[in-house]
N, C-alpha and C positions, 0 to 999 in steps of 0.2 A: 742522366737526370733529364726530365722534360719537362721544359720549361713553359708557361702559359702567359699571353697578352693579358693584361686586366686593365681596364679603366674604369675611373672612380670619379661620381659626379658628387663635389662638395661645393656647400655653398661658400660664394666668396666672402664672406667674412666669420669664417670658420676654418678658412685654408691653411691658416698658422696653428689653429689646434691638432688641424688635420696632420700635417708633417709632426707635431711636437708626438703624437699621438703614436704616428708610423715610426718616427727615428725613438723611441721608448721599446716602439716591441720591435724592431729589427735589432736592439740589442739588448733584446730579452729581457726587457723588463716589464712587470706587471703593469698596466694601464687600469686605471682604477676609474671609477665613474666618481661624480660628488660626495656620494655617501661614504666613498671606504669602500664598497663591493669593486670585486674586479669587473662587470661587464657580463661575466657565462653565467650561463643558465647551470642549474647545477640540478642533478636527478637526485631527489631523495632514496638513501637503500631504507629497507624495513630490515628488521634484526633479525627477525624466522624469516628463511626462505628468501631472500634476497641475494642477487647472483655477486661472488665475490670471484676476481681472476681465477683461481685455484679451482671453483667447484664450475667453473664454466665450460662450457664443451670445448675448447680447444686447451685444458689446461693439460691434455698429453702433447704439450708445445714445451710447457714447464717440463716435462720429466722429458723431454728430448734434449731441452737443452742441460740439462741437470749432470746428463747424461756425458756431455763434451768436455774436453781435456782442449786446454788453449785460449787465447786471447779471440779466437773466431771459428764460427762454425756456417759452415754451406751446408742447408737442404735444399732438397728439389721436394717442389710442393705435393709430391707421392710419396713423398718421407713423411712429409708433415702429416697428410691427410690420413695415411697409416696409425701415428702418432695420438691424433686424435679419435681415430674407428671411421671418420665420416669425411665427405667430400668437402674440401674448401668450399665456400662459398663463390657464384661468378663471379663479385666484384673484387674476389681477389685474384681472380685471372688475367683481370684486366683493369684493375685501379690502384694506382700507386698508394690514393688515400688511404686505402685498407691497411696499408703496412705501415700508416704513420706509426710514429713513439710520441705515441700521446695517451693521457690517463682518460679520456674520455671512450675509446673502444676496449671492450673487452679485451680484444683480445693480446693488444699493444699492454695493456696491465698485465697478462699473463708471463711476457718476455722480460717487460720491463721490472716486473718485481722478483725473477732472478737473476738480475743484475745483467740482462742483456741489451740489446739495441739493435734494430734491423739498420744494414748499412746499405744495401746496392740488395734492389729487387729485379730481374731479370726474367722478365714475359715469353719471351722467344724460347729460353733452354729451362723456362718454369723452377726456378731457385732462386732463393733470398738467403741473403747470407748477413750474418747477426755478428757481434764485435760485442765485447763485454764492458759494461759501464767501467 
């Protein structure tokens, strides 16, 4: 895991929202603005033609993993790319972000909605290896 510095300028008389804020979502809990909305942005789909995990280019990620027998599966990203017909993308040769499990990237909805989870991504021998919800 690689870990990053970050520092955060908040104003001082917001510093106690600010921690209430961080210790909410370091234990996973929603953080909600005044209104009720959580905070994200949220992308409208349209019903025709609107990209859903399944019909996405990497959803021969789904039938790979479909495919595994076990609590975890190791590909090496020439499995994957196989998988899907087409080359990874670069940020996934070199940005952990890409491999988040979050519902916001396609392609993290493709794994995630059959019941997987990427656990340890591995740049140097190019394989990510997935663990089952």
């Amino acid at each position: 895991m690689n870990l990053v510095e970050l520092s955060v300028l908040v104003p001082e008389e917001r510093v106690a929202e600010f921690y209430t804020m961080l210790g909410n979502w370091l234990a996973g809990n929603v953080v909600t603005n005044g209104d009720g909305t959580d905070g994200r942005r949220r992308r409208r789909r349209t019903r025709q033609g609107g990209r859903t995990a399944l019909n996405s280019r990497y959803a021969g990620i789904a039938q790979y993993l479909k495919d595994q027998s076990g609590q975890t599966a190791e590909a090496s990203f020439s499995q994957l790319e196989e998988a899907i017909g087409n080359s990874l993308p670069a940020s996934a040769e070199r940005h952990r972000a890409w491999w988040a499990n979050t519902e916001r990237n396609t392609q993290a909805r493709v794994w995630m909605e059959e019941g997987w989870r990427v656990d340890q991504v591995d740049f140097d021998e190019r394989k990510v290896t997935f663990s089952k919800i």
